[in-house]
N, C-alpha and C positions, 0 to 999 in steps of 0.2 A: 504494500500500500504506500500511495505519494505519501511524504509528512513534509509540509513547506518548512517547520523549523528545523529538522531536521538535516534539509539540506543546506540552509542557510548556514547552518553552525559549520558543517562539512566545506561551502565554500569560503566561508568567511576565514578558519584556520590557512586552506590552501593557497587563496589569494595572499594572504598574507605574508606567509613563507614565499611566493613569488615576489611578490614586492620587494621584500631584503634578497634576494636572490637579483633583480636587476637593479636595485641599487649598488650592489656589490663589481656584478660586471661591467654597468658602468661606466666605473671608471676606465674598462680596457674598451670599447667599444664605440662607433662613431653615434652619433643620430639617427642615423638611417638605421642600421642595425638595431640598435636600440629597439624603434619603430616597427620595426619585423619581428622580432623575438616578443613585442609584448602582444602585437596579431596574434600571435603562434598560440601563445603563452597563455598571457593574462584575459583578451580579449575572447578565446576562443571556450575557455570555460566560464565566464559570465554569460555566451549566449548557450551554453550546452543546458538543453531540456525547457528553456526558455517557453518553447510551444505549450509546455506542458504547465507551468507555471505563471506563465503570462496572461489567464481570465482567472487567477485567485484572487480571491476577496483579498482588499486592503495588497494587493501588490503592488509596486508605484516603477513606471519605467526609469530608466536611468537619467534623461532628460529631468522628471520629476524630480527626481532625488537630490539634483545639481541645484534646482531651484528652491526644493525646501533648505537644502543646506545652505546656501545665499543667505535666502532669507531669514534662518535662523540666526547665521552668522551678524547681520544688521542687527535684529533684534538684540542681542548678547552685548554685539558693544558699537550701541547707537550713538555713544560718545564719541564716535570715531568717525561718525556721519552726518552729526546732525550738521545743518544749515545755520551757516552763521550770520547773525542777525543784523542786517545793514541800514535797515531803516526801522523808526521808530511807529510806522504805519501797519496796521494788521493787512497784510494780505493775505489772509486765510488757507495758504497752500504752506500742507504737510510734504512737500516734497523735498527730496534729499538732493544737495548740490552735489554736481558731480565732480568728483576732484579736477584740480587746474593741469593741463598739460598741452607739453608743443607740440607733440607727435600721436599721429591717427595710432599708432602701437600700442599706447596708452590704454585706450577706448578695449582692448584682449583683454586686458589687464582685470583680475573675480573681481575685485572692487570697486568697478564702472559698474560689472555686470551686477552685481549685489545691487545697486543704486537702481538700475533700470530696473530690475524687478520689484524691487522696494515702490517705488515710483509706478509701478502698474497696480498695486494695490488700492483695492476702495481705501477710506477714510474712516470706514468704522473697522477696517483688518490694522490699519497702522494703528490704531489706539488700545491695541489688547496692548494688555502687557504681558513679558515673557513667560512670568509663572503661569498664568492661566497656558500656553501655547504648551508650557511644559507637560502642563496637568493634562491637559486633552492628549497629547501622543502617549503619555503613560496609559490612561484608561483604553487608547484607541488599542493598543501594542497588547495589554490583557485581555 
């Protein structure tokens, strides 16, 4: 029988040990290779059974996963984001400035991408606060 935590726990050690495994080689290895070996590697058992796994309940693709983790990461340390206040007038936008830079390379950079998603939120999601966000992925996870 499937058990989705089961295999989670299963991929989660092996990914793992891959990870220290190409940070190790690394050092000996160009980019491209790098690139190939983690297709081979790391990429190629995140999609394995995926078919099987991919209509469970509460399962969130990998694209999802980039954007709750973003967004938790804002929420966690919103000090590191907030908008710095230049006029003494309410203009009622909760949005997050996005940091200053010369180069469009920048804009790759999670911490643009944190802001953009940040900044795609209603106004009543940016007003929770962490604990509550905390409390709901515990209850959601039991």
């Amino acid at each position: 029988m499937l058990n989705w935590r089961k295999h989670i726990t299963y991929l989660s050690g092996n990914l793992s040990s891959i990870c220290y495994s190409l940070s190790i080689i690394g050092q000996y290895l160009s980019a491209a290779d790098m690139i190939d070996i983690y297709y081979a590697i790391f990429e190629s058992r995140v999609r394995y059974g995926i078919i099987f796994w991919g209509r469970s309940a509460g399962l969130l693709t990998l694209a999802a996963i980039y954007i709750q983790e973003c967004l938790l990461f804002v929420f966690k340390h919103k000090d590191l984001f907030e908008k710095k206040i230049v006029t003494t007038y309410n203009t009622r936008t909760t949005s997050l400035k996005y940091p200053q830079h010369r180069l469009s390379k920048t804009e790759e950079d999670p911490e643009y991408a944190c802001v953009t998603f940040y900044n795609k939120l209603t106004p009543q999601i940016r007003s929770i606060r962490l604990t509550q966000i905390q409390e709901d992925d515990i209850q959601e996870a039991t």
